[in-house]
C-alpha positions as CSV (number, residue, x, y, z in Angstrom):
1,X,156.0,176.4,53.7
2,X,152.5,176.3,51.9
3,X,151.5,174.3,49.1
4,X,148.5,175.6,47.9
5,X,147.4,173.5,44.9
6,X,144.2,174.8,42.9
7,X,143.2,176.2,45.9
8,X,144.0,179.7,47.2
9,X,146.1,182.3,46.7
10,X,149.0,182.7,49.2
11,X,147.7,186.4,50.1
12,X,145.0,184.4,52.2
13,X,146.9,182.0,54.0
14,X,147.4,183.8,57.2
15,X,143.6,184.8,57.2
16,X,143.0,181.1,56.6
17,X,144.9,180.4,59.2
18,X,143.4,183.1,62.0
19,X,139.8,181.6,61.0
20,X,141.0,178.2,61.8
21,X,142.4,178.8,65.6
22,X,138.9,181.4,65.7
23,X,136.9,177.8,64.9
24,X,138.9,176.0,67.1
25,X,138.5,178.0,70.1
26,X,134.6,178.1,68.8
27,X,134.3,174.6,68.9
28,X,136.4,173.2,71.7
29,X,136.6,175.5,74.3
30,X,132.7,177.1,73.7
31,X,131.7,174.1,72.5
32,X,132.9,171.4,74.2
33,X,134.4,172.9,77.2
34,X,137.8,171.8,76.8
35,X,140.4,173.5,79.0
36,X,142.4,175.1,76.5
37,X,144.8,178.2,76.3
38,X,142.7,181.1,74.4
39,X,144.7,184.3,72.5
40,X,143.2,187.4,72.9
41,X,139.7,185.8,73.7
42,X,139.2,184.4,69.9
43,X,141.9,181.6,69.3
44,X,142.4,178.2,70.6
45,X,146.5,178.2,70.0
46,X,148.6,175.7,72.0
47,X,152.0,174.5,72.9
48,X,151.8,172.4,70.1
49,X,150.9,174.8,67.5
50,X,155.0,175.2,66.7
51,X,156.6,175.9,63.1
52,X,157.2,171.8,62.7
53,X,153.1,171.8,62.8
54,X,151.5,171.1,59.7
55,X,147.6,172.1,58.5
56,X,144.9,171.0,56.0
57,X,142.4,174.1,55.9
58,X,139.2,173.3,54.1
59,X,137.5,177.4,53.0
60,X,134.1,177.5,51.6
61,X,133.5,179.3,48.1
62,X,134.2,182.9,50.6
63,X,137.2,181.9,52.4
64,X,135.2,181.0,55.4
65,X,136.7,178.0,57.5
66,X,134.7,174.7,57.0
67,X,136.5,172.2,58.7
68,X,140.8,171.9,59.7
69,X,143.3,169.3,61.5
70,X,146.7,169.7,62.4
71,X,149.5,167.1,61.7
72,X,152.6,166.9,63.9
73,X,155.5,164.8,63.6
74,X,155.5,161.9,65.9
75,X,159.2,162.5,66.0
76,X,159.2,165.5,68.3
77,X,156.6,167.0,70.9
78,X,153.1,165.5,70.2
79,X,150.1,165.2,72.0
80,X,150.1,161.0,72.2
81,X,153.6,161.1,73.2
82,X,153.2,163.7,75.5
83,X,150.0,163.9,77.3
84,X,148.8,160.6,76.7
85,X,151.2,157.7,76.1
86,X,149.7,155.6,78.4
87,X,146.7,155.1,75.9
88,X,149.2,152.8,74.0
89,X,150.0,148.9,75.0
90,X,153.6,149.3,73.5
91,X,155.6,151.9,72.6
92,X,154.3,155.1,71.4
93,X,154.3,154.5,67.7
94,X,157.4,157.0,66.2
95,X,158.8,157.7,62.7
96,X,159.6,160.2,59.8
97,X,156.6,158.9,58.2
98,X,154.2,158.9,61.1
99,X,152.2,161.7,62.0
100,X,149.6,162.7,64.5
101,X,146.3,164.0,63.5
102,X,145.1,166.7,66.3
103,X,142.9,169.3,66.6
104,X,139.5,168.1,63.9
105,X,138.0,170.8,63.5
106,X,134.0,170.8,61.7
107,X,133.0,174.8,61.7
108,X,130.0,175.1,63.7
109,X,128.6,177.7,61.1
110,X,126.7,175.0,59.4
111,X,124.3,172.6,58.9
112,X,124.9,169.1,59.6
113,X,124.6,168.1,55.8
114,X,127.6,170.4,55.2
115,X,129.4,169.6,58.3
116,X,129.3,166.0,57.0
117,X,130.2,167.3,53.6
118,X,133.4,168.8,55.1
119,X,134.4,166.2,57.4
120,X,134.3,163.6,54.6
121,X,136.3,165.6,52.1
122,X,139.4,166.2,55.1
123,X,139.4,163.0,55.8
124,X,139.9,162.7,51.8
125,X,142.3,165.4,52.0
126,X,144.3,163.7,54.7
127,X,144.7,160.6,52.8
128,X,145.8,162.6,49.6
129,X,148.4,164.6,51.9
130,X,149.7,161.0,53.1
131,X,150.0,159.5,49.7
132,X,151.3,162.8,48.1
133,X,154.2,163.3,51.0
134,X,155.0,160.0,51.8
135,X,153.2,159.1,55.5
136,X,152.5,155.8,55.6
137,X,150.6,156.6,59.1
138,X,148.8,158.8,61.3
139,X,148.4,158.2,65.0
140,X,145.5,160.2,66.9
141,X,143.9,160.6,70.6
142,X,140.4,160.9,70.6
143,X,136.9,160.9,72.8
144,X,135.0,157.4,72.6
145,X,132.4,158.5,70.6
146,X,134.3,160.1,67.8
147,X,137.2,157.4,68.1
148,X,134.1,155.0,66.9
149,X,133.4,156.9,63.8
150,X,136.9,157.0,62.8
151,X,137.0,153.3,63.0
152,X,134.2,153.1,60.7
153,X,135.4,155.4,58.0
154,X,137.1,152.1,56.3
155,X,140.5,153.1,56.3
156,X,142.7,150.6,58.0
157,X,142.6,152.0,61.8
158,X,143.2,150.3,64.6
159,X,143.3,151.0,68.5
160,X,146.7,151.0,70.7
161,X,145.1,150.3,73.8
162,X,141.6,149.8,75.6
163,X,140.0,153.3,75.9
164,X,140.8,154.8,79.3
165,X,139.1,157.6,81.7
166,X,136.1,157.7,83.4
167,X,132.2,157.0,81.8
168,X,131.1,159.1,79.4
169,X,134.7,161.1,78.9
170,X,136.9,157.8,77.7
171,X,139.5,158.1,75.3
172,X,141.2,155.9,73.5
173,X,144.6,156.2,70.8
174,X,144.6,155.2,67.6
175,X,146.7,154.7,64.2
176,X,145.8,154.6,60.5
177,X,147.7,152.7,58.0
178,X,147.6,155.1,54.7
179,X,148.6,152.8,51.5
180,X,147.6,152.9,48.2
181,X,144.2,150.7,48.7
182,X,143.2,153.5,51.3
183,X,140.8,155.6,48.3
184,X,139.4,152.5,47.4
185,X,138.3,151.5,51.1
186,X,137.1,154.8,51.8
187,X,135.2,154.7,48.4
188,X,133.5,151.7,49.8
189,X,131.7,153.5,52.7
190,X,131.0,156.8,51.0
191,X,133.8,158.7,53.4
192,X,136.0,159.8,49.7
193,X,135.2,162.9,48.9
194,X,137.2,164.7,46.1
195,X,138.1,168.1,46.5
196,X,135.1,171.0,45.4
197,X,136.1,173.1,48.7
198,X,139.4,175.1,48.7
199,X,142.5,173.9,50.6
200,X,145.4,175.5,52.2
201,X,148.2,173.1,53.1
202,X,150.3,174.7,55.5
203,X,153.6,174.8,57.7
204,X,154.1,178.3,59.0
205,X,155.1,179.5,62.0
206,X,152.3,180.4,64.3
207,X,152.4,184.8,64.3
């Protein structure tokens, strides 16, 4: 399925789609050394990257990637409930209304004003997906350092455990409540952003 709502044509998705596992394997394998699987030395494709995965694909005014995350339901395979469900006090926080947010993705292609430009209008675009289909919450596993910016964005996020690993390489698991106060908190800190960059919402099986 694709929704794609004043954005882009649906000729483009797939090219949309190939420049946001390019960016990915750019960003966290190059980048950030992760040790990731890599398709034909240019994309960063995993086990999760099945047709139940979801995308938000933000293109600049050429159809360039500028930033990306990937939902999956928290219902089936996931990477909290999977890799890391230890992060969580309790129970691994399941639903048909709670998704995980994976795999955000800034291009590197840009400067940091426009990376920040991005980043705020996905997180934007995130909270618009929720409200629009219904998710009243996303779960997440991330580093210490960007788990501390989420928790400032002013969204209602909270941890599900003390952060875990060793110095400098914790990581901690998270959830966001998404209601209908969530724009007007975001508003508060600056982090809503509407939409000037095109968007491709996707589910599509991964060619």
């Amino acid at each position: 399925m694709i929704n794609v709502s004043a954005r882009v044509q649906p000729s483009c998705q797939k090219e949309a789609m190939r420049a946001m596992f390019a960016a990915r394997k750019q960003v966290f394998v190059d980048l950030l050394g992760w040790d990731l699987p890599v398709l034909e030395d240019r994309f960063e494709i995993d086990q999760f990257d099945t047709p139940d995965a979801r995308y938000l694909i933000l293109l600049g005014a050429e159809g360039q990637h500028r930033a990306s995350a990937r939902l999956l339901p928290s219902t089936g395979p996931h990477i909290l409930g999977d890799l890391y469900p230890h992060l969580c006090d309790g129970e691994v926080p399941r639903g048909p209304a709670i998704l995980e947010i994976s795999r955000f993705c800034l291009d590197r292609d840009q400067d940091s004003a426009s990376r920040l430009s991005a980043r705020n209008q996905l997180v934007t675009a995130l909270v618009d997906h929720a409200l629009r289909e219904g998710i009243g919450c996303y779960t997440g596993v991330a580093e210490l350092g960007w788990l501390a910016q989420i928790l400032r964005f002013g969204w209602h996020c909270e941890p599900l455990g003390e952060p875990k690993g060793d110095i400098g390489s914790k990581i901690g698991a998270l959830s966001i409540r998404i209601d209908n106060e969530t724009r007007a908190s975001l508003k508060c800190t600056g982090i809503y952003a509407p939409l000037s960059l095109q968007l491709v919402e996707s589910r599509e099986p991964v060619a």
